[in-house]
mmCIF entry with sequence, helices, sheets and N, C-alpha, C, O atoms, coordinates in Angstrom:
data_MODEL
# 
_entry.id   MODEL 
# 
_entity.id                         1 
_entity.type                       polymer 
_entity.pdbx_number_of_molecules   1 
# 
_entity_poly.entity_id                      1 
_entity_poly.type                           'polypeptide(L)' 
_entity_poly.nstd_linkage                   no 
_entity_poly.nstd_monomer                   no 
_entity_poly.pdbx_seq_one_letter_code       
;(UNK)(UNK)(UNK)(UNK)(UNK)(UNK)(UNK)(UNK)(UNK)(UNK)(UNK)(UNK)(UNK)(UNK)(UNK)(UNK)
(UNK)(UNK)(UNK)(UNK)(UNK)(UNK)(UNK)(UNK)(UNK)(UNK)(UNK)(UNK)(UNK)(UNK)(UNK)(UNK)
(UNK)(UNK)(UNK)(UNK)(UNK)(UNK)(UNK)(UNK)(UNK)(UNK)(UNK)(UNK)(UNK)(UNK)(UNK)(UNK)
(UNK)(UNK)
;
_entity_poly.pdbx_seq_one_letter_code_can   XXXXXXXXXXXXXXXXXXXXXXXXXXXXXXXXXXXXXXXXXXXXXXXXXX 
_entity_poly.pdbx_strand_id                 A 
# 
loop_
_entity_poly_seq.entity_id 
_entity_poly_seq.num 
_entity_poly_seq.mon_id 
_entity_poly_seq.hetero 
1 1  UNK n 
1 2  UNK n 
1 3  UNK n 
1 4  UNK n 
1 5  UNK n 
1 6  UNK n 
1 7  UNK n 
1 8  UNK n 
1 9  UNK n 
1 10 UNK n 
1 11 UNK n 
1 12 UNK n 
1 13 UNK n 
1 14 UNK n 
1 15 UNK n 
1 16 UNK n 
1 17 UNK n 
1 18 UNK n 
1 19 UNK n 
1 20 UNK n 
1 21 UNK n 
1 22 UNK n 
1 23 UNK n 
1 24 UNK n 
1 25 UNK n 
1 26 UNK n 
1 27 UNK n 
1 28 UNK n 
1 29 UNK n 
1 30 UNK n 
1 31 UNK n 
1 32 UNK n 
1 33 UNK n 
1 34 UNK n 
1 35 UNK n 
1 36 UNK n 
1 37 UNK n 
1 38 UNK n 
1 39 UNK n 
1 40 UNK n 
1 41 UNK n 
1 42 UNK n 
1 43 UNK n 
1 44 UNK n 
1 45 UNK n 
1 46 UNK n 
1 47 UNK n 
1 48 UNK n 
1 49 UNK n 
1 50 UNK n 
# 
_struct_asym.id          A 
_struct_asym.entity_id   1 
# 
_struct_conf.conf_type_id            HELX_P 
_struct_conf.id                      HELX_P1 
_struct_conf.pdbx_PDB_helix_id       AA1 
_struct_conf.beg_label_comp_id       UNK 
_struct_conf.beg_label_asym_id       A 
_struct_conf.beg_label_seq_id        2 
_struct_conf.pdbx_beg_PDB_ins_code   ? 
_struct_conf.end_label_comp_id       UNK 
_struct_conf.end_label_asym_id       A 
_struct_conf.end_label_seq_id        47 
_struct_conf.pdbx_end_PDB_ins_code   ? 
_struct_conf.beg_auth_comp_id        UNK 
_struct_conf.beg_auth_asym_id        A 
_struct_conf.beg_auth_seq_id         2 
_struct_conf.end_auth_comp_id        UNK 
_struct_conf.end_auth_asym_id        A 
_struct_conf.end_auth_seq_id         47 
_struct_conf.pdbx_PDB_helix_class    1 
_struct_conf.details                 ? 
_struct_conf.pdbx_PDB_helix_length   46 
# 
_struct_conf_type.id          HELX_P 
_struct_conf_type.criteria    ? 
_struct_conf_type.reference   ? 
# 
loop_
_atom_site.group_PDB 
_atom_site.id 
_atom_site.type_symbol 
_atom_site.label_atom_id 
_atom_site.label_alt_id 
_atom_site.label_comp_id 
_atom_site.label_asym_id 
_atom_site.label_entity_id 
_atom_site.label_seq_id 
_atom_site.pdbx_PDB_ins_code 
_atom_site.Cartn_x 
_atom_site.Cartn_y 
_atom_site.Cartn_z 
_atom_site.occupancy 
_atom_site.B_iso_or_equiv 
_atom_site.pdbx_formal_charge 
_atom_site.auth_seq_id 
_atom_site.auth_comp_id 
_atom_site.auth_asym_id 
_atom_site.auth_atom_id 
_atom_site.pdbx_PDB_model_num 
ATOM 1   N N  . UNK A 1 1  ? -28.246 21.268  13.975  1.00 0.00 ? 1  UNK A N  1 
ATOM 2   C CA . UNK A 1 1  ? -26.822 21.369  14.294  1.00 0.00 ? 1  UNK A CA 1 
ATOM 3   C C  . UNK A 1 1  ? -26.203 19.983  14.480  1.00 0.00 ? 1  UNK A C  1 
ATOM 4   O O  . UNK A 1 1  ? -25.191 19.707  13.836  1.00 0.00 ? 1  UNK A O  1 
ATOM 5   N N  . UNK A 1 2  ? -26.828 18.957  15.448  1.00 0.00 ? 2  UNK A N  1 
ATOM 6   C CA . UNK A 1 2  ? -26.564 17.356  15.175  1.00 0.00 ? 2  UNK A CA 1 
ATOM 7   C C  . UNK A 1 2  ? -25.829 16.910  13.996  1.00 0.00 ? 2  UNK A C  1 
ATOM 8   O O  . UNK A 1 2  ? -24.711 16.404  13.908  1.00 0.00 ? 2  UNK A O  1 
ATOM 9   N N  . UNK A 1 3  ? -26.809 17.243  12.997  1.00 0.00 ? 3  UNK A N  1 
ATOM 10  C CA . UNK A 1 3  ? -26.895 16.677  11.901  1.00 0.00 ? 3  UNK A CA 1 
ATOM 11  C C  . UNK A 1 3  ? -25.133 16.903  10.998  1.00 0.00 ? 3  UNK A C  1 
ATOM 12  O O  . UNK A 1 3  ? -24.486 16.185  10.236  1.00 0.00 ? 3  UNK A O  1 
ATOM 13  N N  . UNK A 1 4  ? -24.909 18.278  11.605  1.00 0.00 ? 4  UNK A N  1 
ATOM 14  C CA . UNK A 1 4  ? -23.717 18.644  10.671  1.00 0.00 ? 4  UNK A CA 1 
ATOM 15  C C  . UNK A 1 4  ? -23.011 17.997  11.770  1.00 0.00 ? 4  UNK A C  1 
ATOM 16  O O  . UNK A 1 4  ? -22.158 17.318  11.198  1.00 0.00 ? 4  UNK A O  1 
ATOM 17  N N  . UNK A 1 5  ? -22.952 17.916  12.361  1.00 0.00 ? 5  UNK A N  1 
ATOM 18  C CA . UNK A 1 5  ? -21.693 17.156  13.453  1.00 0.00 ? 5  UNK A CA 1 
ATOM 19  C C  . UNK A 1 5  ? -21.349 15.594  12.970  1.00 0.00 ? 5  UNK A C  1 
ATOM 20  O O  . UNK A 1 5  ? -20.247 15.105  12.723  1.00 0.00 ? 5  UNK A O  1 
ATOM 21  N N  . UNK A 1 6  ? -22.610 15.010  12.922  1.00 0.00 ? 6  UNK A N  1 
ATOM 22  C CA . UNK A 1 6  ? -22.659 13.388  12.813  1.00 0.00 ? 6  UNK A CA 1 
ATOM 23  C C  . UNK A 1 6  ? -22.351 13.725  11.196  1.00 0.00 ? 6  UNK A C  1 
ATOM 24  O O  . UNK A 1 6  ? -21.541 12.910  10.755  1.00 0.00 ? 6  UNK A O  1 
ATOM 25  N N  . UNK A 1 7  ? -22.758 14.655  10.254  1.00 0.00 ? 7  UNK A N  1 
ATOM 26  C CA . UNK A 1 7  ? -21.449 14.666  9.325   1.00 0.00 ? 7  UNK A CA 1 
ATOM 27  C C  . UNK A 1 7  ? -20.376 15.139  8.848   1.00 0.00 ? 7  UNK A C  1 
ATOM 28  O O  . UNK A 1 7  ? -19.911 14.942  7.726   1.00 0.00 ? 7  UNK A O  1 
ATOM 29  N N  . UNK A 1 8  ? -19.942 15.802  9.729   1.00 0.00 ? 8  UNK A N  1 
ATOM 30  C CA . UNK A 1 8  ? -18.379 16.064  9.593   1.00 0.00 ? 8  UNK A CA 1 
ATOM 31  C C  . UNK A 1 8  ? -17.737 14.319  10.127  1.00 0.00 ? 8  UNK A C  1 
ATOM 32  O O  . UNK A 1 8  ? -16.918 13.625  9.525   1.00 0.00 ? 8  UNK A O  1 
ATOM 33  N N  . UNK A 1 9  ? -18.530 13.981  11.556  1.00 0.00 ? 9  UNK A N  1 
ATOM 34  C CA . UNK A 1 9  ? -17.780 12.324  11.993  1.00 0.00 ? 9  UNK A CA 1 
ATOM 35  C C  . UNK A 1 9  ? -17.515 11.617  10.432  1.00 0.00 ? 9  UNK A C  1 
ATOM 36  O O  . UNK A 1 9  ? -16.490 11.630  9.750   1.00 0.00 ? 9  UNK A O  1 
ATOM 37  N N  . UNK A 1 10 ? -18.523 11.152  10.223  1.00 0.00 ? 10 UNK A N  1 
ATOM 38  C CA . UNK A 1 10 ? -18.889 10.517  8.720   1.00 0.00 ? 10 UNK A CA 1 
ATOM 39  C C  . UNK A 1 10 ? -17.482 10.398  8.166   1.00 0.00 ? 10 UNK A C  1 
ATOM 40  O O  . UNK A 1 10 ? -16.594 9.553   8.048   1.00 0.00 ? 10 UNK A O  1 
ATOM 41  N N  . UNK A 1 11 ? -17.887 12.496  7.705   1.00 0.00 ? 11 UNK A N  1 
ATOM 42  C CA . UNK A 1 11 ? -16.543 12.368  6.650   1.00 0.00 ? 11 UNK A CA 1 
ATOM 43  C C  . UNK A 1 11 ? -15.063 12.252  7.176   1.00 0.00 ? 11 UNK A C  1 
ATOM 44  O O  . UNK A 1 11 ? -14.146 12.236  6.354   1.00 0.00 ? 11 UNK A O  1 
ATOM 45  N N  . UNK A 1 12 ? -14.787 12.165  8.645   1.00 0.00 ? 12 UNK A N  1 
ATOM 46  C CA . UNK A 1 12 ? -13.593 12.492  9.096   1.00 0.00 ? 12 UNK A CA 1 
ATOM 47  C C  . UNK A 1 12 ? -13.207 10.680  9.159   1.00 0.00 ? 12 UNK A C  1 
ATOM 48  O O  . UNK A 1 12 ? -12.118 10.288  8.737   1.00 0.00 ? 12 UNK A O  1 
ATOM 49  N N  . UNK A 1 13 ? -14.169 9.769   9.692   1.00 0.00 ? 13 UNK A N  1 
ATOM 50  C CA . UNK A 1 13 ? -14.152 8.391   9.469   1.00 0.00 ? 13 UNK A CA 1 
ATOM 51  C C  . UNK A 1 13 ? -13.397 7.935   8.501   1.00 0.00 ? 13 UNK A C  1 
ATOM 52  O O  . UNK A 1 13 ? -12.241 7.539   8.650   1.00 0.00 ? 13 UNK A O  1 
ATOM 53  N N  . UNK A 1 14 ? -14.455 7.992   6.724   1.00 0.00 ? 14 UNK A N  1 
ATOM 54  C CA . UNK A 1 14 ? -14.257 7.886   5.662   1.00 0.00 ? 14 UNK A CA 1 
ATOM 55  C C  . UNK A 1 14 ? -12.527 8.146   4.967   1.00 0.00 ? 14 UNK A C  1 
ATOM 56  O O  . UNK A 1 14 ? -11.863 7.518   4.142   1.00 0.00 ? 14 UNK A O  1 
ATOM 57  N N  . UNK A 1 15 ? -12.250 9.502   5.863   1.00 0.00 ? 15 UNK A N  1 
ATOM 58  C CA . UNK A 1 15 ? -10.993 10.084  5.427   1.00 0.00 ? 15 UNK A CA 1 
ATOM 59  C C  . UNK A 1 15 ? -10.042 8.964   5.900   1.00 0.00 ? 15 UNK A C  1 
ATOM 60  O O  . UNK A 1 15 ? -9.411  8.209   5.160   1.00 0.00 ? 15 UNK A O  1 
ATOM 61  N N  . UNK A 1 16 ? -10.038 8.975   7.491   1.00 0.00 ? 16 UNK A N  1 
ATOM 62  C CA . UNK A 1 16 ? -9.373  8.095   7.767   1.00 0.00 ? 16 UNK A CA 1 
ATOM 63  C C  . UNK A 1 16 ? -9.024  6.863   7.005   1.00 0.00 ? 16 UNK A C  1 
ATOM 64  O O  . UNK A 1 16 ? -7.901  6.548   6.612   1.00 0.00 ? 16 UNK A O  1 
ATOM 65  N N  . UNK A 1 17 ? -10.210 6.168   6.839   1.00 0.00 ? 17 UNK A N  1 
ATOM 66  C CA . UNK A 1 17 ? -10.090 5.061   6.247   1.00 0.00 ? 17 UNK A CA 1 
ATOM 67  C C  . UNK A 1 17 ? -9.107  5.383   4.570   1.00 0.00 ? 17 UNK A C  1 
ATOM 68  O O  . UNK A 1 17 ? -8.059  4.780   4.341   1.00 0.00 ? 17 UNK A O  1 
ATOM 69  N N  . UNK A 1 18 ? -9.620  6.257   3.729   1.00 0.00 ? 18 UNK A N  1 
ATOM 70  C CA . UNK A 1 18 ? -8.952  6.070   2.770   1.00 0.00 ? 18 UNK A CA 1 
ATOM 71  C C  . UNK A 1 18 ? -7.402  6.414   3.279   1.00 0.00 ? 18 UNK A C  1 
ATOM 72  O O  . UNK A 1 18 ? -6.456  5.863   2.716   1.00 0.00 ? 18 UNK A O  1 
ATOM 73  N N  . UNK A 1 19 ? -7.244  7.118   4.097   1.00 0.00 ? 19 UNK A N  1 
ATOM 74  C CA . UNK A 1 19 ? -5.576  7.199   3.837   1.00 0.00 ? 19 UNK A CA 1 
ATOM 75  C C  . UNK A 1 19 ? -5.108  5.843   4.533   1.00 0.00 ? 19 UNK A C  1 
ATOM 76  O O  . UNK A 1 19 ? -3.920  5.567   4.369   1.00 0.00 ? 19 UNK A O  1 
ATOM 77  N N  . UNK A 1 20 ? -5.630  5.241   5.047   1.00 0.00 ? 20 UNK A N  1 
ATOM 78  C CA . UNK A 1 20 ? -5.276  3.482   5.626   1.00 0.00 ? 20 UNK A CA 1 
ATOM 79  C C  . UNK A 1 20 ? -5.074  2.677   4.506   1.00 0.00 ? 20 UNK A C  1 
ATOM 80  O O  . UNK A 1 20 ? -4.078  1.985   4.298   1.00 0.00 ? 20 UNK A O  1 
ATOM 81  N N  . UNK A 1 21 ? -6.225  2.810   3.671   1.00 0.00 ? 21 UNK A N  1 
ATOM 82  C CA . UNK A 1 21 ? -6.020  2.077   2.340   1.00 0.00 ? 21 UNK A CA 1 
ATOM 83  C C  . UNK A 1 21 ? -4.867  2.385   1.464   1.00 0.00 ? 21 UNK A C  1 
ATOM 84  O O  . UNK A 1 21 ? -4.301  1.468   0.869   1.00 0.00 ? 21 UNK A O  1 
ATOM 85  N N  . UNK A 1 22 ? -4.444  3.727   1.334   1.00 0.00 ? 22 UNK A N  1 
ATOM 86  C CA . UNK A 1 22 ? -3.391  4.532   0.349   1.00 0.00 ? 22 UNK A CA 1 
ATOM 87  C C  . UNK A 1 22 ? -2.246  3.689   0.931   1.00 0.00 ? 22 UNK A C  1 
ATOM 88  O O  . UNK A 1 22 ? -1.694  2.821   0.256   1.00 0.00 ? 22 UNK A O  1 
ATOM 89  N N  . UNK A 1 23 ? -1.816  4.030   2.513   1.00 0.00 ? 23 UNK A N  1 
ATOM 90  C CA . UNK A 1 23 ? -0.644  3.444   3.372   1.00 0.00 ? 23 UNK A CA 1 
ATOM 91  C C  . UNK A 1 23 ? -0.179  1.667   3.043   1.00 0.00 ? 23 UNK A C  1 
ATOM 92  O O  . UNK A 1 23 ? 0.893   1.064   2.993   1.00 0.00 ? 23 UNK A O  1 
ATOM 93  N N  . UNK A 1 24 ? -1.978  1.196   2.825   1.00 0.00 ? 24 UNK A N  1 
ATOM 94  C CA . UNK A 1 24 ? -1.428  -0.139  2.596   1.00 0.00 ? 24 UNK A CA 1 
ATOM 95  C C  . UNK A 1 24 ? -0.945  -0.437  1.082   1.00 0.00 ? 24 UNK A C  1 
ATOM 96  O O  . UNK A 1 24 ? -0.007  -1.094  0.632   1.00 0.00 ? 24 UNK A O  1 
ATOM 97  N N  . UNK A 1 25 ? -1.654  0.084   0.671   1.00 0.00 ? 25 UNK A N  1 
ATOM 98  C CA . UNK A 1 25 ? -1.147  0.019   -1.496  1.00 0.00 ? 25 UNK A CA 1 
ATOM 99  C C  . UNK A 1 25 ? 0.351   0.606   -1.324  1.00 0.00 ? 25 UNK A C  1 
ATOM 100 O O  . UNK A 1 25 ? 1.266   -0.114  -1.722  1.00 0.00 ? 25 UNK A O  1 
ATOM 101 N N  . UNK A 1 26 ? 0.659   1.844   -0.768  1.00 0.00 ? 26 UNK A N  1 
ATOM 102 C CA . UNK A 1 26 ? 2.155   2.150   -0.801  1.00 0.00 ? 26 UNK A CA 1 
ATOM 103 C C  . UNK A 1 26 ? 3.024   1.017   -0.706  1.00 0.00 ? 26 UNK A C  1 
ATOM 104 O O  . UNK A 1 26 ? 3.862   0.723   -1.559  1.00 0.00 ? 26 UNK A O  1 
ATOM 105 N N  . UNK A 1 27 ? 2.751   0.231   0.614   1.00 0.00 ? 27 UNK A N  1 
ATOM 106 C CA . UNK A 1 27 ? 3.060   -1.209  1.636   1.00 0.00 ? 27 UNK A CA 1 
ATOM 107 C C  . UNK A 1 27 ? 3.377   -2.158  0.758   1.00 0.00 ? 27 UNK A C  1 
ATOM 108 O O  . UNK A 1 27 ? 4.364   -2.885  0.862   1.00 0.00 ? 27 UNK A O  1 
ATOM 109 N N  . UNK A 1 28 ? 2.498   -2.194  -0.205  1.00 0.00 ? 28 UNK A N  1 
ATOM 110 C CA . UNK A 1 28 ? 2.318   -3.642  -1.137  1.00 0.00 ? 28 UNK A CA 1 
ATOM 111 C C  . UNK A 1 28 ? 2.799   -3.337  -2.307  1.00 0.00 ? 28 UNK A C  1 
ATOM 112 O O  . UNK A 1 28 ? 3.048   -4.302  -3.030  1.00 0.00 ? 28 UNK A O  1 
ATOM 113 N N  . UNK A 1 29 ? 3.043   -2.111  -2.794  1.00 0.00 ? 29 UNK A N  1 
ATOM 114 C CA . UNK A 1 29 ? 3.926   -2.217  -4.092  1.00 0.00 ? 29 UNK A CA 1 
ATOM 115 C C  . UNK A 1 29 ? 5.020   -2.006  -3.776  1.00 0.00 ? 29 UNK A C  1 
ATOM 116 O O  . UNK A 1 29 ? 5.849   -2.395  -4.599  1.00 0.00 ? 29 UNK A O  1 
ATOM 117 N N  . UNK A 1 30 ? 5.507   -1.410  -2.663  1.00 0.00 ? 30 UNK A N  1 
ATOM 118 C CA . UNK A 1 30 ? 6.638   -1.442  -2.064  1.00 0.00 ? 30 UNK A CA 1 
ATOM 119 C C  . UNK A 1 30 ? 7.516   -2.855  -2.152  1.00 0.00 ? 30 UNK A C  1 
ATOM 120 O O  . UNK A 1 30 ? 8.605   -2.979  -2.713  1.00 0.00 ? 30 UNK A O  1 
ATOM 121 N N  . UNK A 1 31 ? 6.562   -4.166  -1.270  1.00 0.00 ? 31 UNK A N  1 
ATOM 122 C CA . UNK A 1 31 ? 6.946   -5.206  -0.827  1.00 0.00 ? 31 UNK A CA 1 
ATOM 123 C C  . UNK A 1 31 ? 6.820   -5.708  -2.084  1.00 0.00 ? 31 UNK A C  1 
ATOM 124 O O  . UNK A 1 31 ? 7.668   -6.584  -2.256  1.00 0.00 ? 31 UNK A O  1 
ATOM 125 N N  . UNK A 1 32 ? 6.219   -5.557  -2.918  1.00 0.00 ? 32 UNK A N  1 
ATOM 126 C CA . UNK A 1 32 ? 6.102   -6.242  -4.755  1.00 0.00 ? 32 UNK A CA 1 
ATOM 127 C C  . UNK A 1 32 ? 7.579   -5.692  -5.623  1.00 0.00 ? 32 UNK A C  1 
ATOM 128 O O  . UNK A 1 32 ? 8.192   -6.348  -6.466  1.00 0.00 ? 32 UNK A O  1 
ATOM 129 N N  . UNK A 1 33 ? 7.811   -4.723  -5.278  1.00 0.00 ? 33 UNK A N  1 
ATOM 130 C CA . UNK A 1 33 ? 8.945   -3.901  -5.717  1.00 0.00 ? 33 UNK A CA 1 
ATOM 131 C C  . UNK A 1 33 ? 10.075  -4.493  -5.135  1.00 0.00 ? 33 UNK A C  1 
ATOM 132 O O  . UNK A 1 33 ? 11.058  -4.342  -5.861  1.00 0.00 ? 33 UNK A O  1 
ATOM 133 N N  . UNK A 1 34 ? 10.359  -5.229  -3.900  1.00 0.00 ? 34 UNK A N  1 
ATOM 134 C CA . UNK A 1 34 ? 11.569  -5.966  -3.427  1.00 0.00 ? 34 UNK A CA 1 
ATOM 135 C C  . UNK A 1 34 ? 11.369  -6.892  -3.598  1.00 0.00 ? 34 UNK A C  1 
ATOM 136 O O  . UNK A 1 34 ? 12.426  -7.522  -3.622  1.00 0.00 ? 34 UNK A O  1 
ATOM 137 N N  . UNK A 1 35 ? 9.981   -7.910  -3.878  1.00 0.00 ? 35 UNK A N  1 
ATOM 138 C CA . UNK A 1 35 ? 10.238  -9.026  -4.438  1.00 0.00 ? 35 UNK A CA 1 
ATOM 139 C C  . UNK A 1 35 ? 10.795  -8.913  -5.821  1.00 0.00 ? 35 UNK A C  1 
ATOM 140 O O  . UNK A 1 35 ? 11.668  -9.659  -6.266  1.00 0.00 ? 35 UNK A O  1 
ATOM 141 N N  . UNK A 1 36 ? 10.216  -7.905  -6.486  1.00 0.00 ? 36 UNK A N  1 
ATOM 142 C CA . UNK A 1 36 ? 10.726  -8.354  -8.205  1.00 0.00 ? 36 UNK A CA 1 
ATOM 143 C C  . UNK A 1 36 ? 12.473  -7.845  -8.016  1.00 0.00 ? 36 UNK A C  1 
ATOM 144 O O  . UNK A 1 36 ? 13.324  -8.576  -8.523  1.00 0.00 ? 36 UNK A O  1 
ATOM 145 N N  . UNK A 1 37 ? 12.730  -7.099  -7.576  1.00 0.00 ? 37 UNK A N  1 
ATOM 146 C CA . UNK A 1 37 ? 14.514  -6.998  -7.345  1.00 0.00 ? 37 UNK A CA 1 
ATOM 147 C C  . UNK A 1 37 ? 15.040  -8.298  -6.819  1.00 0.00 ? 37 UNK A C  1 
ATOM 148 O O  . UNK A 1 37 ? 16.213  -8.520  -7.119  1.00 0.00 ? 37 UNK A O  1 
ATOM 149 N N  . UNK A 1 38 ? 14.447  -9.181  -6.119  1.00 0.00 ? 38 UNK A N  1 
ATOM 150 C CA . UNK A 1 38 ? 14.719  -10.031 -5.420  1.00 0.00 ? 38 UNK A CA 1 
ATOM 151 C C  . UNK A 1 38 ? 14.936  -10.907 -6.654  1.00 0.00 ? 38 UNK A C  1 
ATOM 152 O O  . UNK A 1 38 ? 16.026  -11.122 -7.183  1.00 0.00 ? 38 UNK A O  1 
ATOM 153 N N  . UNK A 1 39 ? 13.679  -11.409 -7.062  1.00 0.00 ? 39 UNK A N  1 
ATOM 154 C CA . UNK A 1 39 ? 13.789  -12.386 -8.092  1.00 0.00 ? 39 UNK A CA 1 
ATOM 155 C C  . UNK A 1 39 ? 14.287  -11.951 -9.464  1.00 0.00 ? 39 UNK A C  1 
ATOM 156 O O  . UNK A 1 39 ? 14.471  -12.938 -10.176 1.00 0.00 ? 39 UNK A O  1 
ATOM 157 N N  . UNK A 1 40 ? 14.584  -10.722 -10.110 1.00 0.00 ? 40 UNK A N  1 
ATOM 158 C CA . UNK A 1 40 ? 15.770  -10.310 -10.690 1.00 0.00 ? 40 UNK A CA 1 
ATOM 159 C C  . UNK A 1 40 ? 17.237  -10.918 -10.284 1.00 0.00 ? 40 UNK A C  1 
ATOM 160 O O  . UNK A 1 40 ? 17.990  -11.055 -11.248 1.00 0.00 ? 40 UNK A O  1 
ATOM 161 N N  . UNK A 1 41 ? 17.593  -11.179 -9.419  1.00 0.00 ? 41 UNK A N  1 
ATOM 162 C CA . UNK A 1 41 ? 18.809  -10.881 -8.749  1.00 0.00 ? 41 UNK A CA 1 
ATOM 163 C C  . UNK A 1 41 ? 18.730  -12.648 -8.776  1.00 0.00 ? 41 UNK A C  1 
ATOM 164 O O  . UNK A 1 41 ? 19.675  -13.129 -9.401  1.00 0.00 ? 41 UNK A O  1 
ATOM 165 N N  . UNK A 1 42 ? 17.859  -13.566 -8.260  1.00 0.00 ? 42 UNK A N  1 
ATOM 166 C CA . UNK A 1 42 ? 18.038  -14.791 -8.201  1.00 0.00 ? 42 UNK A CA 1 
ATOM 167 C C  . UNK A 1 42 ? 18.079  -15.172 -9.811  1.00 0.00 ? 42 UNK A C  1 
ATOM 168 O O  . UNK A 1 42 ? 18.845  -16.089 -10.109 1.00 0.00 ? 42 UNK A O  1 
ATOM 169 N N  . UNK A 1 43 ? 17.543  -14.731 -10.565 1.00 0.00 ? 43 UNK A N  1 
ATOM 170 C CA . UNK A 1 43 ? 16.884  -14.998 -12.283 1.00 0.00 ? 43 UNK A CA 1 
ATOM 171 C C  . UNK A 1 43 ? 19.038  -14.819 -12.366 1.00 0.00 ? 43 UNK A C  1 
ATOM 172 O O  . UNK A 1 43 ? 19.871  -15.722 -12.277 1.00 0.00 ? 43 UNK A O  1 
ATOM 173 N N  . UNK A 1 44 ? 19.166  -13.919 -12.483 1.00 0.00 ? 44 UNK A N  1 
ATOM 174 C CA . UNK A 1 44 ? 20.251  -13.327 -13.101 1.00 0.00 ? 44 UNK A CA 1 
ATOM 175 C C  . UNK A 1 44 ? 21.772  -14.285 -12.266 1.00 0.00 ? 44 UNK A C  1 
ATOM 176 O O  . UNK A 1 44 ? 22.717  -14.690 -12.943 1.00 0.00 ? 44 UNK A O  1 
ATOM 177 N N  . UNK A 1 45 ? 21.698  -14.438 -11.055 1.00 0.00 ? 45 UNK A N  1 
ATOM 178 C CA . UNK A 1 45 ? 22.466  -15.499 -10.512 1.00 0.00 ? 45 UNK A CA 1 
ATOM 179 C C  . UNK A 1 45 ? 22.469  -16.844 -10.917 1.00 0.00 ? 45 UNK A C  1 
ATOM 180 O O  . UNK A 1 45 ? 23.532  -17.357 -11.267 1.00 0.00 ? 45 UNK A O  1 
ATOM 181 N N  . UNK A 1 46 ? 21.198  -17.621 -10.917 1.00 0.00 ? 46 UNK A N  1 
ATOM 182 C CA . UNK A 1 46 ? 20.873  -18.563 -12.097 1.00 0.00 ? 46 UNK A CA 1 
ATOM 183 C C  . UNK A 1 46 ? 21.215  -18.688 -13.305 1.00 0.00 ? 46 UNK A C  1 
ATOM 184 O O  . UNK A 1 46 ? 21.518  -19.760 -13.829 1.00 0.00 ? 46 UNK A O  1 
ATOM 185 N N  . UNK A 1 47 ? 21.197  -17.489 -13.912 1.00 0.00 ? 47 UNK A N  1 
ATOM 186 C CA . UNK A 1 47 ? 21.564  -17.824 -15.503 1.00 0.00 ? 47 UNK A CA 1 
ATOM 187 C C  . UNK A 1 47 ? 23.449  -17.756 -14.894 1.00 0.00 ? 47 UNK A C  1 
ATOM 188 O O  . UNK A 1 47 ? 24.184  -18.744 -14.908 1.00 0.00 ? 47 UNK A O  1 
ATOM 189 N N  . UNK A 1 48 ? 23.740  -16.797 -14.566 1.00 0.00 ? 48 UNK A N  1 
ATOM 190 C CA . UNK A 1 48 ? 25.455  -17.034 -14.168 1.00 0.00 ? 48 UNK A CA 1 
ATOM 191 C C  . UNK A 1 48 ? 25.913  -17.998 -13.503 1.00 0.00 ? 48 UNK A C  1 
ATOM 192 O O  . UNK A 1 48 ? 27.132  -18.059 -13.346 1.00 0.00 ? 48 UNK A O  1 
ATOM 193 N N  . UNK A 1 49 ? 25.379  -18.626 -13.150 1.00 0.00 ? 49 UNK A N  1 
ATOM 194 C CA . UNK A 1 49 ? 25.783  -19.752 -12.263 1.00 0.00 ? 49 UNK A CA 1 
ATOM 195 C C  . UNK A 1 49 ? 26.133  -21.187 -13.665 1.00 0.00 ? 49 UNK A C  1 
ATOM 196 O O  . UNK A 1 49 ? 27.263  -21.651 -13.814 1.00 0.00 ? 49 UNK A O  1 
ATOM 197 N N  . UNK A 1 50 ? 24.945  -21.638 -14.494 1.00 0.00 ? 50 UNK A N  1 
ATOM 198 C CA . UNK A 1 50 ? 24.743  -21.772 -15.398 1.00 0.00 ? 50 UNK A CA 1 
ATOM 199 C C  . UNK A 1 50 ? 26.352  -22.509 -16.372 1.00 0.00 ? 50 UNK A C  1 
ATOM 200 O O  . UNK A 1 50 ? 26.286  -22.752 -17.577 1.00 0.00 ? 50 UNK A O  1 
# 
């Protein structure tokens, strides 16, 4: 009976962790996604400025 306990922990750990990882990739293409609008927006002010 141990045995299934210490692995359900395991897998409930594991779970955790991947949705931490998912949260941070969301995070970072997110923050990649307002940089490239960002530097769109400077690219495109630059050439108008020009």
């Amino acid at each position: 009976m141990g045995n299934i306990k210490k692995l359900i922990v395991e897998y409930k750990k594991v779970r955790i962790q991947e949705s931490g990882v998912r949260l941070f990739e969301k995070l970072l293409n997110y923050q990649i996604g307002i940089f490239g609008v960002s530097l769109k927006t400077l690219t495109a002010v630059s050439v108008a400025c020009r």
